[in-house]
N, C-alpha and C positions, 0 to 999 in steps of 0.2 A: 601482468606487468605492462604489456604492448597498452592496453587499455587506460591504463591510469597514465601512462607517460604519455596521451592521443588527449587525454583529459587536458594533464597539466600543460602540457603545449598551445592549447585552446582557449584556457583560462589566461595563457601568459601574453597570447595577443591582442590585438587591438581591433583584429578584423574578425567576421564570421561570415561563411559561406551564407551566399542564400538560399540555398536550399537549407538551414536552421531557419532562415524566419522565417521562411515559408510555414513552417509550422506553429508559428504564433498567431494564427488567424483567430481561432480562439482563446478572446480574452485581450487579443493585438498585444503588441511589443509596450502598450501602457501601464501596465502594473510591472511588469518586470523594468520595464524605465522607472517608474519610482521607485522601488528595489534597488533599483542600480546605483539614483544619485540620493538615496537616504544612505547606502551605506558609502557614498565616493567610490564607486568601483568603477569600469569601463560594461557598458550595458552586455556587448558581447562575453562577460565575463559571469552576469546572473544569468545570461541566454542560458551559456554551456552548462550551466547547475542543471537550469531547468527540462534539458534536454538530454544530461548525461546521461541515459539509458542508452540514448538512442548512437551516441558519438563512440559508446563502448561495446555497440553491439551485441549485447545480452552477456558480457564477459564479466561483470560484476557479482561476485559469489557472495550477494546477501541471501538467508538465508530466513523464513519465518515459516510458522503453522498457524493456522486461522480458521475461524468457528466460525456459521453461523447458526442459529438454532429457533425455531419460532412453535411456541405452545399456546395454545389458549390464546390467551392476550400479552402473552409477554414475547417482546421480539429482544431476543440477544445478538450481538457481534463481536468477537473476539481476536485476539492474536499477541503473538511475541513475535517482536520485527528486531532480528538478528542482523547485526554490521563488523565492522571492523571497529573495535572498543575505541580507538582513537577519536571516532566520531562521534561518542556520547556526548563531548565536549561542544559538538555543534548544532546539539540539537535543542526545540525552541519550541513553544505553545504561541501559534497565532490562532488571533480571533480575528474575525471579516466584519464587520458588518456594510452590509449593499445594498442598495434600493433595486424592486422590485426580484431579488432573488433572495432564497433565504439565507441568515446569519451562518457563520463558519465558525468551530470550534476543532482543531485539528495539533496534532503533532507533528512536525517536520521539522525538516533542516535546514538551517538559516539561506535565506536567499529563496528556496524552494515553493513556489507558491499553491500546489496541490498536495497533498500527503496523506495521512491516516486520521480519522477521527470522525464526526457526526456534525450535522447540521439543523438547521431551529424549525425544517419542514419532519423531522424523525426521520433522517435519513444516513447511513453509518458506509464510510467503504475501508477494507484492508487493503492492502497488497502482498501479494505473493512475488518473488523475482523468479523466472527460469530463463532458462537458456537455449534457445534458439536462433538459427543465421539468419540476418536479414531487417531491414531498416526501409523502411517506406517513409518518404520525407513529405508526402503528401498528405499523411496521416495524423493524428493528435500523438502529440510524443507521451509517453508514461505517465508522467504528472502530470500532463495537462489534462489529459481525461482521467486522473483521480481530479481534479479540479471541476471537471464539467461533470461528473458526477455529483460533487459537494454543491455545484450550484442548482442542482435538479431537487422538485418537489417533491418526486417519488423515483421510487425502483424501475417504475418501467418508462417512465419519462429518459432516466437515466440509461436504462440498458438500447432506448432508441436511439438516444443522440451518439453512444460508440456506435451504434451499428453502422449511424447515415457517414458520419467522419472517418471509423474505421481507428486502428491504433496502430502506431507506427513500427512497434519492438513487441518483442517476448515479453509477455507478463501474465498476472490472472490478478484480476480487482476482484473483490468478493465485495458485493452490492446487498442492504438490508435495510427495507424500512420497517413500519408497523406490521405489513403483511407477510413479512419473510424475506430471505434472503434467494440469492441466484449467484452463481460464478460466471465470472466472463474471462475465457479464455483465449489470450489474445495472442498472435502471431503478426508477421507485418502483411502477412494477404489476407486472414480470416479471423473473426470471432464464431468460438462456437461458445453453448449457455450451457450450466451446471442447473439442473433444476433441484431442488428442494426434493429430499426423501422422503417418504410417508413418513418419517418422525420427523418433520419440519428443520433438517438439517444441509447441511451444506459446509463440507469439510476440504480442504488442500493444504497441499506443501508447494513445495520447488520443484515438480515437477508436473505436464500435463498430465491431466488424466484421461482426455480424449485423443484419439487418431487426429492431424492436422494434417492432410493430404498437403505433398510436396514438400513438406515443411521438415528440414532436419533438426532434432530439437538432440543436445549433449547435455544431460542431467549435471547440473554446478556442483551438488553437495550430494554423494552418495547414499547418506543416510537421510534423505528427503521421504526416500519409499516407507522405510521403519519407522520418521515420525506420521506419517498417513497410518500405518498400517496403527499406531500404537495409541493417538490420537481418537482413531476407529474403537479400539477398542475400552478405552477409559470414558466414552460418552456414555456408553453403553448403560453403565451405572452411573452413571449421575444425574443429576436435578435439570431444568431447567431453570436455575437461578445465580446470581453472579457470584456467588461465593464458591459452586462448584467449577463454574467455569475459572474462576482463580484458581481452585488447587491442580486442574487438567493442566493449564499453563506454569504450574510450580514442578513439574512431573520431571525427573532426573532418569527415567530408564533410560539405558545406552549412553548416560555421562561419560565423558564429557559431550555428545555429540545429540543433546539431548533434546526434547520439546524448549527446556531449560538449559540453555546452549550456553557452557563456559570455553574460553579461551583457553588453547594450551600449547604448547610447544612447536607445533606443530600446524596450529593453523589460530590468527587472531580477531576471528571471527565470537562473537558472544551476545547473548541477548540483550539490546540494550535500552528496550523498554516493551514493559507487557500491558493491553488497554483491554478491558472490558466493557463494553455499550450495553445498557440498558435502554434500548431505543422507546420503547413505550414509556418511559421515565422520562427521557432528554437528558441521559449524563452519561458522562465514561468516568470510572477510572482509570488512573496508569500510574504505575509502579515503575520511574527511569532508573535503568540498571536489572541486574538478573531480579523478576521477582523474588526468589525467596532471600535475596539483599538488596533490598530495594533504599536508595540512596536519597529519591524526592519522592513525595505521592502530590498527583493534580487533579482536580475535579473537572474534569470540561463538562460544559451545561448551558450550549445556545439556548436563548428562549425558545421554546417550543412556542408554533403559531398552529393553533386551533386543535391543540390534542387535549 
């Protein structure tokens, strides 16, 4: 609650520290300025969206599981991005198109200008939230390098430019072009990389999975470990093809607290949209709301340039 009430207080003023814009050096306070006065807001008030990772400290208990998976020629990227259901209501399909960077096709939440989805170079990022202390204001805030990802032409274009910038909060972006995927595990002093398993995989929850020297990290969602562990073991048998990667993400074991996360009494957290990228194709699906009641279905599908 300290977190959301440090939110709403930020949102409800007129001013912002400079140490927030400091962190808008990538991409500058220009698009979030247009953000600002397309929606009449106070600019300091899209800041705080686009930064609210970093104002809450990693106290935000969203929750998701994410694939990535690369065979042959088929590159996959996956996930169910778990919130607090009241949010479904805020959430929005933008498309970018930019000169000399590639086209954006992404899901996120209104105001937010980095988020989840794929790009018209074949390039796909998830996010994972964990929780760990600590906020580097000198760094790219959470969105923004899902942002500076989405404007990158490849994986490893992408996994340089966190390295040289750095990320300012707890999180793990899961990175995948045509050649496969990487996790980037991010604290506010270090990134360490998840590489690709011999079966061309690349799996996380809400929690690291590597040692981050110094770095105190408190697991958000205790059943973070049991969707890794259980995630682990339903890839095991399946395809690499998108209709198995939908039924992994349809998956109910340890309901309610599940891969397929429902809301209940006790806590109102629930999936509330699941996306499958077929990056060697250039399209996602997403099913907003729990897949297995999925309430809209949306095709995202930048142009691919030169696949």
């Amino acid at each position: 609650m300290a977190a959301k009430r440090r939110l709403k207080s930020l949102l409800e003023s007129n001013s912002t520290d400079s140490s927030f814009l400091n962190t808008t050096s990538y991409h500058g306070p220009n698009e979030i300025q247009g953000v600002a006065a397309g929606a009449e807001q106070p600019f300091s008030s899209i800041l705080a969206l686009n930064v609210r990772t970093e104002i809450a400290f990693g106290m935000f208990s969203d929750g998701c599981t994410a694939l990535s998976w690369k065979d042959g020629n088929t590159s996959l990227l996956a996930q169910n991005w778990d919130w607090q259901q009241e949010q479904e209501a805020n959430l929005i399909r933008l498309r970018i198109k930019q000169s000399g960077k590639p086209n954006i096709d992404m899901v996120t939440e209104a105001g937010i200008i980095g988020k989840i989805g794929l790009n018209s170079a074949g390039l796909g990022v998830c996010l994972n939230a964990t929780r760990a202390e600590g906020v580097d204001f000198g760094r790219l805030p959470c969105h923004l390098a899902l942002r500076r990802c989405l404007d990158s032409n490849s994986r490893a274009e992408a996994i340089a430019a966190l390295q040289s910038a750095g990320v300012a909060s707890s999180c793990h972006i899961l990175v995948a072009d045509l050649e496969g995927g990487t996790g980037i595990e991010c604290s506010c002093t270090d990134i360490i990389l998840i590489p690709m398993c011999d079966r061309g995989r690349v799996i996380h929850t809400n929690h690291f999975i590597n040692k981050h020297p110094g770095v105190e990290e408190n697991i958000l969602l205790k059943d973070s470990e049991a969707r890794l562990a259980r995630i682990s073991e339903l890839v095991k048998a399946a395809r690499p093809d998108v209709a198995s990667m939908r039924r992994m993400l349809e998956d109910e074991d340890g309901y309610p607290e599940s891969i397929n996360r429902q809301r209940t009494q006790d806590s109102t957290i629930a999936t509330l949209f699941s996306i499958v990228m077929q990056l060697d194709k250039g399209y996602a699906d997403v099913r907003v709301g729990r897949p297995t009641a999925a309430e809209q279905y949306l095709k995202l599908q930048p142009d691919l340039q030169g696949v």
